[in-house]
N, C-alpha and C positions, 0 to 999 in steps of 0.2 A: 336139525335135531329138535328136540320136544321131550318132555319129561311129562310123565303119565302118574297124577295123585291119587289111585284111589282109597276113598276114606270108608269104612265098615263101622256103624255102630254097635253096643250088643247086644241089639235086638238083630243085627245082621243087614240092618236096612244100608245099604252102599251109594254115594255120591262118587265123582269122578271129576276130578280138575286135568287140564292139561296146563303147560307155558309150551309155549312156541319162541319166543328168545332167548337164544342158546347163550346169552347174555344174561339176563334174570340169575338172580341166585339166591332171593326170598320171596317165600309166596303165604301169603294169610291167608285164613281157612275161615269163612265168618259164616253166621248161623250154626254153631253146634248149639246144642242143649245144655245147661245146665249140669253138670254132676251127673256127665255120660262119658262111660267109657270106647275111645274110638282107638281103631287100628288103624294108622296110617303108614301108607306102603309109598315108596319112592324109585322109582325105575327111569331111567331115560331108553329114548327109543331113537337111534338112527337111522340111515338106509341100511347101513350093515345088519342089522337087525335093534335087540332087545337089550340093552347090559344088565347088570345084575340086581335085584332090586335088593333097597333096604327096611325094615317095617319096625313099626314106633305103637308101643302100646304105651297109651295115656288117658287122663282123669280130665276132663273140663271141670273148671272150677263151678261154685253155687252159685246160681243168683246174686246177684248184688240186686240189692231192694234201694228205688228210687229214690233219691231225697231231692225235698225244694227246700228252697231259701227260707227263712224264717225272717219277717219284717214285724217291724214291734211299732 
């Protein structure tokens, strides 16, 4: 079994994750953009075929702007 991630930005640009252990049951998604809205769809795929997918619209948060240490 293997579950099939793929992510859609809105400009439409699409990535694709797979897992392959039918064991896994959390996956992070890293490199989104800043305050982009992405479609993320969730389908597992067996030999019997395709099950049914589930899809997630969401916000990436802003930027967080870097901070250093302040030594005095």
């Amino acid at each position: 079994m293997s579950v099939s991630i793929p992510i859609a930005d809105e400009l439409g640009e699409e990535m694709r994750y797979y897992i392959d252990n039918p064991t896994q049951t959390v996956a992070k998604i890293r490199d989104l953009e800043p305050s982009t809205i992405y479609i993320i769809s969730v389908q597992a795929l067996t030999s019997a075929g395709a099950g049914d997918s589930d899809m997630l619209e969401d916000k990436t948060k802003a930027a967080m702007r870097k901070t250093f240490p302040s030594f005095h």
